[in-house]
N, C-alpha and C positions, 0 to 999 in steps of 0.2 A: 453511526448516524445514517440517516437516509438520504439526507444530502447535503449541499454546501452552496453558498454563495457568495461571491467576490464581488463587491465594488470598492473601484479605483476611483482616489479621494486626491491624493497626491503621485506623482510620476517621478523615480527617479532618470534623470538626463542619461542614465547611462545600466543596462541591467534592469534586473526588477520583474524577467516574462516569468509565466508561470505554464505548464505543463498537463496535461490530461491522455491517459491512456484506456482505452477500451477493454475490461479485462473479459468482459462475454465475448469479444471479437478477437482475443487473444486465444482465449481457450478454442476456439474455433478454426484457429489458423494452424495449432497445434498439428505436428504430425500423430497418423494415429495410435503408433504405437507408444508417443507417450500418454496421449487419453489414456490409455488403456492402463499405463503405467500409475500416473496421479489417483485415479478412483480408489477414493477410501482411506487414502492418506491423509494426516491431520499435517497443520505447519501451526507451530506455536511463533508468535507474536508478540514483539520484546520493544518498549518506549525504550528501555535501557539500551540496547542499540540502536535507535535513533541517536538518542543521548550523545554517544559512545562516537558515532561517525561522524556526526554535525561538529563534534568539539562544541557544543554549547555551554556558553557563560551563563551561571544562574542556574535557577530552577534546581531539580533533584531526578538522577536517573531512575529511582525509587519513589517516584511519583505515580506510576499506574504499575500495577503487577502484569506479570507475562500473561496472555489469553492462548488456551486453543482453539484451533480451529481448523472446518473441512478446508482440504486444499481445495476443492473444487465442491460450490455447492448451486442448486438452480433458483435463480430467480426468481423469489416470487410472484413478482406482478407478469414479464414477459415469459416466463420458463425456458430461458437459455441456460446452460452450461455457464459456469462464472469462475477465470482460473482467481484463487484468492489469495496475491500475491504482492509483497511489495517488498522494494528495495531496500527502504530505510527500516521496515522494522520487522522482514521475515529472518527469524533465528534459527528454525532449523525443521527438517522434517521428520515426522512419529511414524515409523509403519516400515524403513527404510532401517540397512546398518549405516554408520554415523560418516562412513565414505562413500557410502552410494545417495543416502541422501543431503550430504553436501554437494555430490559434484550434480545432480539435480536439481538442487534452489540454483547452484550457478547458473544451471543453463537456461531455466525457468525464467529467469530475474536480464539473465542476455537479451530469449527471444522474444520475453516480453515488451522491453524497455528500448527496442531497436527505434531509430529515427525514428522512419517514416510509419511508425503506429501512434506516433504521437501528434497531439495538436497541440501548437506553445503557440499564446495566446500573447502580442506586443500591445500592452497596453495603450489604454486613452484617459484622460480623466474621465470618469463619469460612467466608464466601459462598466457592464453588470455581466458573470459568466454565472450559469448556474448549472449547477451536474449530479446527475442519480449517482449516489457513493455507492450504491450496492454492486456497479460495475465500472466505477473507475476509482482510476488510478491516480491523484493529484501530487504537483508536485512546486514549488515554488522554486524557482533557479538560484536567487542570490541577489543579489547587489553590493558596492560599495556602501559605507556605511557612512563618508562623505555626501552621499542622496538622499535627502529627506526622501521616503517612500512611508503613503498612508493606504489599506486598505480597509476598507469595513468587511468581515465576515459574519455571513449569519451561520450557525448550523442548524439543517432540520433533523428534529428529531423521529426515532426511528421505534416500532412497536417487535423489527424482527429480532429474533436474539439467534444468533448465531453460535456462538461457541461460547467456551468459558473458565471463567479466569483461572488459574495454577496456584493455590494458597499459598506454598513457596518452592522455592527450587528443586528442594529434596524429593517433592510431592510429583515433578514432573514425569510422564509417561515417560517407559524405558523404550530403546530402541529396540527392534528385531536383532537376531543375535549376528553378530560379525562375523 
């Protein structure tokens, strides 16, 4: 999608921030011999782990099929570098053997997701955040489930297509050889 919008409707007393990270300013921060390393590489993209690490009640892990995608692709409206990366549901990298590109998303998904690149956002009611998805990274913290918490989301829709979907598992890119 192209992008997202939160408003806060109701506040829980306790918990409830929500998080945004910079991924054109991430890829930027990059040393450059990993630039050099990501180019070209794909990272396929898994709700099932989402799914899987949330421990989510409900729904179906088998709700949206796995997607590929460039690890790194530019921007179309600003043309920055954009590292394409995320915690909850990057599963693994194509182009890499299966321990070098694990121990890669590791480190990707560290120096991404460090403090101070984020801005966590301590709600208000009425608070409106809105953010380009084609370079960030969103993220909701939690709460107890004792706190009523209501947010309204809009998503904007998007005309870019990026990558695309894995019809099933079997079908997935092989790794470079081990």
């Amino acid at each position: 999608n192209r992008g997202g919008l939160l408003r806060a409707i109701t506040i829980p007393e306790k918990g409830g921030t929500a998080g945004w990270i910079d991924t054109a300013g991430v890829y930027g921060a990059l040393p450059y011999r990993i630039k050099c390393k990501v180019q070209g590489l794909q990272i396929i993209h898994s709700y099932e782990r989402t799914h899987r690490s949330q421990n989510m009640v409900g729904g179906s892990a088998d709700l949206f099929r796995e997607v590929l995608h460039p690890l790194v692709y530019v921007h179309p409206e600003i043309g920055l570098p954009v590292l394409n990366i995320s915690p909850s549901t990057a599963e693994e990298i194509i182009g890499l053997s299966l321990a070098e590109g694990a121990e890669l998303l590791e480190y990707l998904v560290e120096f991404a997701t460090r403090e101070e690149r984020a801005y966590v956002h301590e709600w208000e009611p009425g608070d409106v955040v809105l953010w380009d998805n084609w370079r960030t990274m969103h993220r909701a913290y939690g709460h107890l489930k004792r706190y009523p918490r209501l947010v309204h989301r809009t998503t904007l829709k998007s005309d870019m297509r990026l990558g695309r979907w894995i019809e099933n598992k079997d079908a997935r890119p092989r790794y470079a050889a081990e």
